[in-house]
C-alpha positions as CSV (number, residue, x, y, z in Angstrom):
1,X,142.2,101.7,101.5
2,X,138.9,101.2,103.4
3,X,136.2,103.6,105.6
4,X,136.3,101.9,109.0
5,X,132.8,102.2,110.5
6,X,132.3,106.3,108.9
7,X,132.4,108.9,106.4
8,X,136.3,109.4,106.8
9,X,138.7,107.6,104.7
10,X,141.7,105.2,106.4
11,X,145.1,106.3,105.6
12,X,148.0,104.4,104.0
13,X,151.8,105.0,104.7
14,X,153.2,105.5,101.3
15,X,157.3,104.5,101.4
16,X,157.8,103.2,104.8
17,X,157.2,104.3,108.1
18,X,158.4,107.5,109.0
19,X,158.4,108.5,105.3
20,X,155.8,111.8,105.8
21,X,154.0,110.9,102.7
22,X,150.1,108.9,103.2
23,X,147.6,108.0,101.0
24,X,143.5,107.4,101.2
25,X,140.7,106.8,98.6
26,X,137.9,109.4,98.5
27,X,134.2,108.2,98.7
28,X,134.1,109.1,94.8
29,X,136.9,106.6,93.8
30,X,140.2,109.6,93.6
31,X,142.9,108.4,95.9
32,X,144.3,111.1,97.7
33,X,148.1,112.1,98.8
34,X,148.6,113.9,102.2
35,X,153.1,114.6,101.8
36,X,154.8,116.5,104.4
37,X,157.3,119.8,103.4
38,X,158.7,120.8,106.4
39,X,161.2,123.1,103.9
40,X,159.4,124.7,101.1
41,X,161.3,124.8,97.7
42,X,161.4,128.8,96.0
43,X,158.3,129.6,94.4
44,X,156.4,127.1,96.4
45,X,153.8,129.4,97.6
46,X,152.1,127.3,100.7
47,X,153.4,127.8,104.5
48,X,155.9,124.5,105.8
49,X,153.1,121.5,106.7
50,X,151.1,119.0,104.8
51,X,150.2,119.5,101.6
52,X,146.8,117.4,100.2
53,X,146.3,116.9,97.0
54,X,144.9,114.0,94.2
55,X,147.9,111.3,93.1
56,X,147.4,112.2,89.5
57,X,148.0,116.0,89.9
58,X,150.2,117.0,93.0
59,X,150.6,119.9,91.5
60,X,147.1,121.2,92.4
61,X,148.0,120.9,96.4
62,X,146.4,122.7,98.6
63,X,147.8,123.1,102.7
64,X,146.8,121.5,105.8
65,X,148.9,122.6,108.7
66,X,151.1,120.5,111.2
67,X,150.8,122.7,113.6
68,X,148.9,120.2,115.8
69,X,150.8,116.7,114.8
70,X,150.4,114.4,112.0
71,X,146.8,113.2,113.7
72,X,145.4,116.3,113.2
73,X,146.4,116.7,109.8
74,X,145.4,113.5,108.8
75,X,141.7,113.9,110.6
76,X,141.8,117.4,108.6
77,X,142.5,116.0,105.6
78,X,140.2,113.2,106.0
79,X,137.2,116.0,106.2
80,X,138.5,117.6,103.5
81,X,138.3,115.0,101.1
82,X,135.2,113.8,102.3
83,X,133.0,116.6,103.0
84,X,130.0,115.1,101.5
85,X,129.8,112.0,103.2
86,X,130.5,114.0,106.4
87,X,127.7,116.0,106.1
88,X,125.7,112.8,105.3
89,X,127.0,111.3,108.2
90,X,128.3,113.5,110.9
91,X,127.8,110.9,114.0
92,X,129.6,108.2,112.0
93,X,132.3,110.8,111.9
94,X,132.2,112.0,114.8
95,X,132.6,108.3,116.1
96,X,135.4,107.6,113.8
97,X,137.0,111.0,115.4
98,X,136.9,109.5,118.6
99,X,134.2,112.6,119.6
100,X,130.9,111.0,120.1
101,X,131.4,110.5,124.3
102,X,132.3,106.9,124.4
């Protein structure tokens, strides 16, 4: 798991291709899981879409939707987790995001 010329962490497929399930390291060392539900379970109380949350406690996910494609959620997530070097470095970002006008 590497940043590739930014702030936002590089995702990993986590059990194959087409599995739903991806993983990144955080600028602070916690590796983070991004899973798809597309079928909530009873009592789960977030919407169908992604859910984020560190390895070592997916019980403390929060949602990201899939309303926009797995890109999306991924680029969402990616800002989530590192919101602090974001904000340190917007146009590296930005550049990673493909949004910088070249």
């Amino acid at each position: 798991m590497s940043h590739a010329h930014g702030p936002l962490p590089q995702w990993d497929i986590i059990g194959g291709y087409g599995s739903g399930t991806y993983e990144a390291e955080g600028s602070n060392g916690i590796v983070w899981r991004l899973w798809l539900v597309e079928r909530p379970v009873d009592g789960d109380p977030l919407a169908p879409g992604y859910r984020l949350a560190p390895r070592d406690n997916l019980i403390s996910a929060t949602f990201i939707s899939g309303e926009h494609g797995l890109y999306h959620a991924l680029d969402q997530a990616g800002m989530r987790i590192a919101a602090d070097a974001v904000r340190a470095d917007p146009d590296g970002a930005l550049r990673q995001l493909g949004l910088d006008g070249q």
